[in-house]
ChimeraX commands (.cxc) that place a marker at each C-alpha (Angstrom):
marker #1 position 107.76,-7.58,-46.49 radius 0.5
marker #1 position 106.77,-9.34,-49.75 radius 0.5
marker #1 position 107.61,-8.14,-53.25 radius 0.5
marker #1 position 105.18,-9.89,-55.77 radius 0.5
marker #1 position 103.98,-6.90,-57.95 radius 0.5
marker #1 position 107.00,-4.81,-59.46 radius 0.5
marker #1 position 105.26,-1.89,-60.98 radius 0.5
marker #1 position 107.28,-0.90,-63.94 radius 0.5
marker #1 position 107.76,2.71,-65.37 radius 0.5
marker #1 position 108.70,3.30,-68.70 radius 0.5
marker #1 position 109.51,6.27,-70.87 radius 0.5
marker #1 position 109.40,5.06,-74.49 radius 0.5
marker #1 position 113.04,5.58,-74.72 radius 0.5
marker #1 position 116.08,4.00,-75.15 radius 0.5
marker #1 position 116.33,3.84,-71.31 radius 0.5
marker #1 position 113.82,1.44,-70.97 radius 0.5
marker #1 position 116.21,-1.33,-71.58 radius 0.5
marker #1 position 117.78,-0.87,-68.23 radius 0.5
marker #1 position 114.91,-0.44,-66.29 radius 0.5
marker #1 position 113.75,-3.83,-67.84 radius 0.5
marker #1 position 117.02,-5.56,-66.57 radius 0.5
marker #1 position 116.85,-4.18,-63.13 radius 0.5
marker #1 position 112.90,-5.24,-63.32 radius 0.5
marker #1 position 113.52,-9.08,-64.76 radius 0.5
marker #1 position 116.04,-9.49,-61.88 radius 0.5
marker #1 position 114.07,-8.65,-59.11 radius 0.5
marker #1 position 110.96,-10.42,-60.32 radius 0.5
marker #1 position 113.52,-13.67,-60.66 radius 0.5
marker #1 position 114.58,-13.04,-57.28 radius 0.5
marker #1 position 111.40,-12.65,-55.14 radius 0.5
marker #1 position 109.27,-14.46,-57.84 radius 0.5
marker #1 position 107.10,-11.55,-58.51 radius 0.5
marker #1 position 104.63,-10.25,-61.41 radius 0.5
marker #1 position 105.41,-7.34,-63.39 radius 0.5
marker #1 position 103.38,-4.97,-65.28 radius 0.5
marker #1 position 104.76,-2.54,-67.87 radius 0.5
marker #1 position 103.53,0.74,-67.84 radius 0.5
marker #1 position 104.00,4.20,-69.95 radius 0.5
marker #1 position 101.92,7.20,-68.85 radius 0.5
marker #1 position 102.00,8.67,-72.31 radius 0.5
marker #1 position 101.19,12.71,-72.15 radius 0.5
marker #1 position 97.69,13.64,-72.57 radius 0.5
marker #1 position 97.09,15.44,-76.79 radius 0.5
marker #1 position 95.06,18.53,-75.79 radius 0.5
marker #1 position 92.08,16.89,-78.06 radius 0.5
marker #1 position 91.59,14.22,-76.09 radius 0.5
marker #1 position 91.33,16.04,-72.88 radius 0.5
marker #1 position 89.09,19.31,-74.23 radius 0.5
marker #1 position 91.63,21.95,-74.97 radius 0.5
marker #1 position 90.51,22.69,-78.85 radius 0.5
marker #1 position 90.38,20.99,-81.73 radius 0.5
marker #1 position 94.12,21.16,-83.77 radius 0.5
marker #1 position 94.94,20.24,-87.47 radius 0.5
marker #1 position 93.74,16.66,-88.25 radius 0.5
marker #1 position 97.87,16.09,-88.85 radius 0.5
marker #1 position 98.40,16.91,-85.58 radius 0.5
marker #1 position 95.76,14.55,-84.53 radius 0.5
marker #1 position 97.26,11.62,-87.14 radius 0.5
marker #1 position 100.56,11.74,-85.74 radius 0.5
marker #1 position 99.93,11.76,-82.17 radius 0.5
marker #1 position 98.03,8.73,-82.81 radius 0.5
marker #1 position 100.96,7.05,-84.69 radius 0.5
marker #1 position 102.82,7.91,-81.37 radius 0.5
marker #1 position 100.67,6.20,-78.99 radius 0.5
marker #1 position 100.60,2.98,-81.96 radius 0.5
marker #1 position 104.30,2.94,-81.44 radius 0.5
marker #1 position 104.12,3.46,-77.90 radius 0.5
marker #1 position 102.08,0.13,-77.30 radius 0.5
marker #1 position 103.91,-1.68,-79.92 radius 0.5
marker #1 position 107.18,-1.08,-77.71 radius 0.5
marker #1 position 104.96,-2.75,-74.71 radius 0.5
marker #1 position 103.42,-5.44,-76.79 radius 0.5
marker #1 position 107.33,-6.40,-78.04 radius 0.5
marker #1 position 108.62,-6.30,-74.16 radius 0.5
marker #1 position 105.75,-8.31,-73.01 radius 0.5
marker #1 position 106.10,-10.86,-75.65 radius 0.5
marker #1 position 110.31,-11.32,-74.99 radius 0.5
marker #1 position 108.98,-11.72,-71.18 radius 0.5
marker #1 position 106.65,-13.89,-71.66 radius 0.5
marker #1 position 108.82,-16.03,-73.83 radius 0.5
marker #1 position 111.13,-16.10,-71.05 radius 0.5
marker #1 position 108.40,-17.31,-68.71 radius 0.5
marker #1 position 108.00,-14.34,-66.99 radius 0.5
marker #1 position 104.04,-13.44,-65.11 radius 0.5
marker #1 position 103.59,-9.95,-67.09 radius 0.5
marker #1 position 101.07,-7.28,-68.53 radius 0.5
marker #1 position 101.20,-3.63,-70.27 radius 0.5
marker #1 position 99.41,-1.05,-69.49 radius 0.5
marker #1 position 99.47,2.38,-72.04 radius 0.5
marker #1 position 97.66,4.87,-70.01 radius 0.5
marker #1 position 97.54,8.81,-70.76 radius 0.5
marker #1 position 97.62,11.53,-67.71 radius 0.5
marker #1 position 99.53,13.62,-65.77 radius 0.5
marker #1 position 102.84,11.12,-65.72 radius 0.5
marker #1 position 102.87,11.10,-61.36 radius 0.5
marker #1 position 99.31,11.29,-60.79 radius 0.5
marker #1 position 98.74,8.73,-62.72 radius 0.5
marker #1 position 101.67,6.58,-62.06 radius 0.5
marker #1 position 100.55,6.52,-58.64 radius 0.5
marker #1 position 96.29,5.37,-59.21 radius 0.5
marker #1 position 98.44,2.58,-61.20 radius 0.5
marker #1 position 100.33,1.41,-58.73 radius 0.5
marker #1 position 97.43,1.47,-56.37 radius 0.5
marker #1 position 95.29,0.02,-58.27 radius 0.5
marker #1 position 97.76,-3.32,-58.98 radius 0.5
marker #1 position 98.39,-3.06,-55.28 radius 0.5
marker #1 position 101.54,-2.83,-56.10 radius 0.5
marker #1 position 104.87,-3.53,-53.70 radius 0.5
marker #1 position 107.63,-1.45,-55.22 radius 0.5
marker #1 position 107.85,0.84,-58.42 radius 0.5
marker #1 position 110.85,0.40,-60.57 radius 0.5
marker #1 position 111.96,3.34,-62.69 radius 0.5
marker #1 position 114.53,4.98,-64.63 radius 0.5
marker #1 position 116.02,8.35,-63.60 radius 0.5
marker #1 position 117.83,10.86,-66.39 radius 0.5
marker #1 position 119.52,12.58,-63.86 radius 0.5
marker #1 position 118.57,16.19,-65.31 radius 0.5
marker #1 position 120.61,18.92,-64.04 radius 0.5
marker #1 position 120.29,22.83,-63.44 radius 0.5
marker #1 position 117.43,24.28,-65.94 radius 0.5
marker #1 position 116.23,20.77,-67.40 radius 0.5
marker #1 position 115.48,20.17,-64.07 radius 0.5
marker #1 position 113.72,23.47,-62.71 radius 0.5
marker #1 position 111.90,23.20,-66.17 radius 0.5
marker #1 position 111.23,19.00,-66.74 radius 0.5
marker #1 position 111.61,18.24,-62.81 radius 0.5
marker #1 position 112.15,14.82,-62.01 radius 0.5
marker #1 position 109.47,12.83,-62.40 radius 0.5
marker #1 position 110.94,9.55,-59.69 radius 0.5
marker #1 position 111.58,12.34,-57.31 radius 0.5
marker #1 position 108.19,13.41,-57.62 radius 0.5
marker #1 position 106.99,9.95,-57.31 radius 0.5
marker #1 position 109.06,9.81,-54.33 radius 0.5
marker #1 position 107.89,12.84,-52.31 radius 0.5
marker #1 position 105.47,11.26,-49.63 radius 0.5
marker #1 position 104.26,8.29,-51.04 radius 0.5
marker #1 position 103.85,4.67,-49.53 radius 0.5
marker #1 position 105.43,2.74,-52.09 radius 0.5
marker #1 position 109.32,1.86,-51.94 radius 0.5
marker #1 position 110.79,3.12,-54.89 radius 0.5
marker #1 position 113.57,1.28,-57.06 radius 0.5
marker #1 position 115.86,3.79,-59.32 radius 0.5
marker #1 position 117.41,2.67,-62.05 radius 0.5
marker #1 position 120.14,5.65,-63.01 radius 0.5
marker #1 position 120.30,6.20,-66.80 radius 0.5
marker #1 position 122.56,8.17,-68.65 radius 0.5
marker #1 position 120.40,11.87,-70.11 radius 0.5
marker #1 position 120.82,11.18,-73.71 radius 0.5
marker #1 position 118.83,7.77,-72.70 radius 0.5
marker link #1:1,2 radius 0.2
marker link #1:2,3 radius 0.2
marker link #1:3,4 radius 0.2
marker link #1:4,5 radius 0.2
marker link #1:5,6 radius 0.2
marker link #1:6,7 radius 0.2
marker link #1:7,8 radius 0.2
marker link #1:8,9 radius 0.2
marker link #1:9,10 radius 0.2
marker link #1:10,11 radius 0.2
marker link #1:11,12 radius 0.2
marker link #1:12,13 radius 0.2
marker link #1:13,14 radius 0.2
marker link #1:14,15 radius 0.2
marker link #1:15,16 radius 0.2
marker link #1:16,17 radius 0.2
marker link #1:17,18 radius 0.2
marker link #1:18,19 radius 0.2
marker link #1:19,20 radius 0.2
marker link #1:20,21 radius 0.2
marker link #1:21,22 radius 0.2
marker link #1:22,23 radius 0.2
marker link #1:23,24 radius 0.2
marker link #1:24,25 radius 0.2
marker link #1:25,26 radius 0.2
marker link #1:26,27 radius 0.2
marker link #1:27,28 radius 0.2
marker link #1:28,29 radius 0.2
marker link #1:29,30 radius 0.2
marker link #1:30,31 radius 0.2
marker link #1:31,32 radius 0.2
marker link #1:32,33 radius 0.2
marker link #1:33,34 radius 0.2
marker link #1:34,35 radius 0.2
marker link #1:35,36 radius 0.2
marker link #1:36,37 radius 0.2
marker link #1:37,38 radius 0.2
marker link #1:38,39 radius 0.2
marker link #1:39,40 radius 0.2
marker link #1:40,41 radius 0.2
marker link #1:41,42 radius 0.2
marker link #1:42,43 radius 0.2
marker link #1:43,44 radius 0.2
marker link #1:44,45 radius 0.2
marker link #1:45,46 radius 0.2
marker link #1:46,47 radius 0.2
marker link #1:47,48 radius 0.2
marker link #1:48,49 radius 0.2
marker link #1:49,50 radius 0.2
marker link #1:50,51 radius 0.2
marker link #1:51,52 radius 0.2
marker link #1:52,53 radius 0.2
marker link #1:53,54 radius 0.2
marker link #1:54,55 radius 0.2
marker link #1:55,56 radius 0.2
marker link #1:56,57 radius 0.2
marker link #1:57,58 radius 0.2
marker link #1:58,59 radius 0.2
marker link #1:59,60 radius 0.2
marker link #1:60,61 radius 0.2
marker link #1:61,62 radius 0.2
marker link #1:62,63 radius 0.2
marker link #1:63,64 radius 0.2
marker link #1:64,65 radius 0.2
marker link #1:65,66 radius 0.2
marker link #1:66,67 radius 0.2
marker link #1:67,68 radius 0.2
marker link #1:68,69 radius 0.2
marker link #1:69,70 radius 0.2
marker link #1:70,71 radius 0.2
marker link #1:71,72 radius 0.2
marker link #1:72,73 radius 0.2
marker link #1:73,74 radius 0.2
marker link #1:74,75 radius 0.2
marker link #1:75,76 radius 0.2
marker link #1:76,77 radius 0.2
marker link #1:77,78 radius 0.2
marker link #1:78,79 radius 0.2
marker link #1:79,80 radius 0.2
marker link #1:80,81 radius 0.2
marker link #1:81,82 radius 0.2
marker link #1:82,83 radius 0.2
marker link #1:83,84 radius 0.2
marker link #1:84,85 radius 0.2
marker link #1:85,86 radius 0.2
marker link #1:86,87 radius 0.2
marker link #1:87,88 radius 0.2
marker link #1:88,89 radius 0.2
marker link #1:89,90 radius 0.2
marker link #1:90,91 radius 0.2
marker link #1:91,92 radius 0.2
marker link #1:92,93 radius 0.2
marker link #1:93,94 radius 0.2
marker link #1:94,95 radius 0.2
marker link #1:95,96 radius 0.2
marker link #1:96,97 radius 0.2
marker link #1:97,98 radius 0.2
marker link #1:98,99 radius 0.2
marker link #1:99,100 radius 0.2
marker link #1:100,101 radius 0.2
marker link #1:101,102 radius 0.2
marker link #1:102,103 radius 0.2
marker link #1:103,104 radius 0.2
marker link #1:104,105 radius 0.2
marker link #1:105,106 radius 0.2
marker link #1:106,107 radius 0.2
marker link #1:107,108 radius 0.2
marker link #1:108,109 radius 0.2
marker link #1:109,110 radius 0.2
marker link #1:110,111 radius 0.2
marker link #1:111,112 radius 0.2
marker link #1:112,113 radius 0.2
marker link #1:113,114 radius 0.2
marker link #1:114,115 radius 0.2
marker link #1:115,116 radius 0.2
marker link #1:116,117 radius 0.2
marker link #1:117,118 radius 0.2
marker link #1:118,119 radius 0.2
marker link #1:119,120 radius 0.2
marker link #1:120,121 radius 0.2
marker link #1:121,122 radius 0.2
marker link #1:122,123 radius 0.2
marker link #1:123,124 radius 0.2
marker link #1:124,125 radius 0.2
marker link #1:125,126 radius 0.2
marker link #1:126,127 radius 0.2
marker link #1:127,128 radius 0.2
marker link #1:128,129 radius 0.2
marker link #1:129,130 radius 0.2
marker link #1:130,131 radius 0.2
marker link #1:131,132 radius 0.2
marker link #1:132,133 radius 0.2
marker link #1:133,134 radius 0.2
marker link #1:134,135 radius 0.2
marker link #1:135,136 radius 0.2
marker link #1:136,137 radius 0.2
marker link #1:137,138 radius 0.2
marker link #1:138,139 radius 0.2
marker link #1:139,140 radius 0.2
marker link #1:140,141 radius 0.2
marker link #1:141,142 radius 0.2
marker link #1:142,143 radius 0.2
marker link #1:143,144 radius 0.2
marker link #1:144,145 radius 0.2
marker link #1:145,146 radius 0.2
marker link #1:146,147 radius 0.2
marker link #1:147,148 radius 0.2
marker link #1:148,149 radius 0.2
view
């Protein structure tokens, strides 16, 4: 089994940090790529649910700005620290799209944080690695991460 693509999940949160670590030290150890990725939720506007208040519209944008500032940042450190890396900032459903990612990289394991959500978090949020997990052909790597992450 070879591990030379590490597909790497991030949230936009403080957790990412973590997952990073975890990520850096297994791409050390089997001298593997990495690529960054955050499935950022879909605004209804860009995916034909209505039209909202252009401030609605201005601020999601400053999120996904943000958003791919935190990757650009990461993948500048990594590079820096002669690491093979890229960033992708993709919208979609977070799984479904997770997944056609790591397919299309060819990647040979996902790395990803879990929040550990409990009782109605859970039922409502789900868990998004367990999700991920549920029948799928690629080996997963969980990083735990406190819920406040």
């Amino acid at each position: 089994m070879t591990m030379k693509k590490l597909l790497v999940a991030l949230d936009a949160t403080a957790a990412d940090n973590q997952v990073i670590q975890h990520a850096v030290a297994l791409a050390r150890a089997f001298a593997a790529q990495l690529r960054l990725i955050h499935v950022a939720a879909p605004h209804p506007d860009f995916v034909g649910y209505g039209v909202g208040p252009q401030y609605i519209r201005d601020a999601r944008a400053e999120e996904l700005k943000q958003e791919h500032a935190g990757l650009l940042r990461w993948r500048a450190e990594l590079l820096a620290e002669g690491m093979a890396i890229d960033i992708r900032l993709v919208t979609g459903s977070t799984v479904e799209t997770l997944l056609a990612e790591a397919e299309e990289f060819k990647a040979d394991l996902i790395v990803m944080g879990s929040h550990h959500r409990h009782g109605l978090a859970k039922l409502l949020v789900g868990s998004v690695s367990e999700e991920v997990l549920k029948g799928h052909k690629w080996p997963l790597y969980i990083v735990p991460v406190p819920t406040g992450s």
